[in-house]
C-alpha positions as CSV (number, residue, x, y, z in Angstrom):
1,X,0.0,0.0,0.0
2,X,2.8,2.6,0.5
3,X,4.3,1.9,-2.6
4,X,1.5,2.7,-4.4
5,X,1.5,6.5,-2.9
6,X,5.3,6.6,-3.8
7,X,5.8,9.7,-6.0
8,X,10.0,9.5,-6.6
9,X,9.7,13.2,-8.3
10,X,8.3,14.3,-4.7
11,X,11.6,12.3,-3.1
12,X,13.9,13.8,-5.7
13,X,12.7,17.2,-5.5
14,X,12.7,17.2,-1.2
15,X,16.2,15.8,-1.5
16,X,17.3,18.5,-3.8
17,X,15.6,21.5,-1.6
18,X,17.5,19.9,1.6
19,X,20.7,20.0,0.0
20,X,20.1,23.6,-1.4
21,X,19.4,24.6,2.1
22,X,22.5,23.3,3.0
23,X,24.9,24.5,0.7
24,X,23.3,28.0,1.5
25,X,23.9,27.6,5.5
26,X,27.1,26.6,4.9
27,X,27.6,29.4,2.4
28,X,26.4,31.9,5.3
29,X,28.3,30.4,7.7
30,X,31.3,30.7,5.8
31,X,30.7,34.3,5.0
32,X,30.0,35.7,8.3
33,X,33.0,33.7,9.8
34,X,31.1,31.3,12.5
35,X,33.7,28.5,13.3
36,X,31.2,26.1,15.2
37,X,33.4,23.4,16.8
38,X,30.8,20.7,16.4
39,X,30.3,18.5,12.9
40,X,26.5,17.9,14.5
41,X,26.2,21.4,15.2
42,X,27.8,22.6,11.6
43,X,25.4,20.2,9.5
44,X,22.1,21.3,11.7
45,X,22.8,25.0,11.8
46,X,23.7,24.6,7.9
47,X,20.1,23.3,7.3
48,X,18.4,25.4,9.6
49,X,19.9,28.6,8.3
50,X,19.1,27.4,4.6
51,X,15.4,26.6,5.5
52,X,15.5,30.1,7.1
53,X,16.6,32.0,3.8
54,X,13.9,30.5,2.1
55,X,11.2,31.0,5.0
56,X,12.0,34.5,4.9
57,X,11.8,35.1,0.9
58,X,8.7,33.2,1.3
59,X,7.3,35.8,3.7
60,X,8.9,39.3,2.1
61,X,6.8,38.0,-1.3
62,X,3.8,37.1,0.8
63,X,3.8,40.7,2.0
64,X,4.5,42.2,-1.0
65,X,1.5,40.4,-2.9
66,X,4.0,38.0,-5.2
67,X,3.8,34.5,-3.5
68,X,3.3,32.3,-6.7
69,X,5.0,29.7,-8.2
70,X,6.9,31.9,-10.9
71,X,8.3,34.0,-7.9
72,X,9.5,31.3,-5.6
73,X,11.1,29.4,-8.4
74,X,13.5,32.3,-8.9
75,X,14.1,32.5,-5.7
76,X,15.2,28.9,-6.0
77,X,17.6,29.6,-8.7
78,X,18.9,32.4,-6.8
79,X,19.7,30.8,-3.2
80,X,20.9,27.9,-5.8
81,X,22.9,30.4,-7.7
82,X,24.4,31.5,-4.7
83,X,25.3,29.0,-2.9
84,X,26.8,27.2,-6.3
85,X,30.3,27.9,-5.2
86,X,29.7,25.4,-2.3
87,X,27.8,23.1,-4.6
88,X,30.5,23.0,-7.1
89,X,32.8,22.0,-4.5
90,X,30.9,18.9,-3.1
91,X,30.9,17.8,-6.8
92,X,34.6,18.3,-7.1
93,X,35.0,16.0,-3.8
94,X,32.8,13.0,-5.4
């Protein structure tokens, strides 16, 4: 029964917003200079502070009447766009 509800395009595309969030913490972090001495603490804060870049886009087009699709999809390609430099290194590493 679960399998029949599987949607891999959901998977793929909830796996792909993750690691964006990540790459853009860890972007942020690296930019403002944090040095956080613990590898739990780095990867949580990394996501956290990724999800909170796009929480907060998410609200400054709510208030400004632009919350659609269209809109939020650039914002995608613009967190992703920024945090590409951390992106392109994790694809060197592999």
């Amino acid at each position: 029964m679960f399998l029949q509800n599987f949607n891999l395009l959901v998977l793929v595309e909830s796996v792909f917003f993750i690691y964006v969030s990540y790459a853009a913490g860890d972007t942020v972090l690296r930019l403002t200079g944090f040095d956080l001495t613990s590898q739990v603490k780095r990867s949580v804060y990394r996501v956290l502070i990724g999800y909170s870049i796009f929480a907060l886009i998410g609200l400054a087009f709510a208030l400004s009447g632009l919350f659609n699709t269209a809109a939020l999809r650039i914002a995608f390609l613009g967190v992703l766009l920024f945090s590409a430099g951390t992106i392109w290194t994790h694809l060197r590493a592999l």
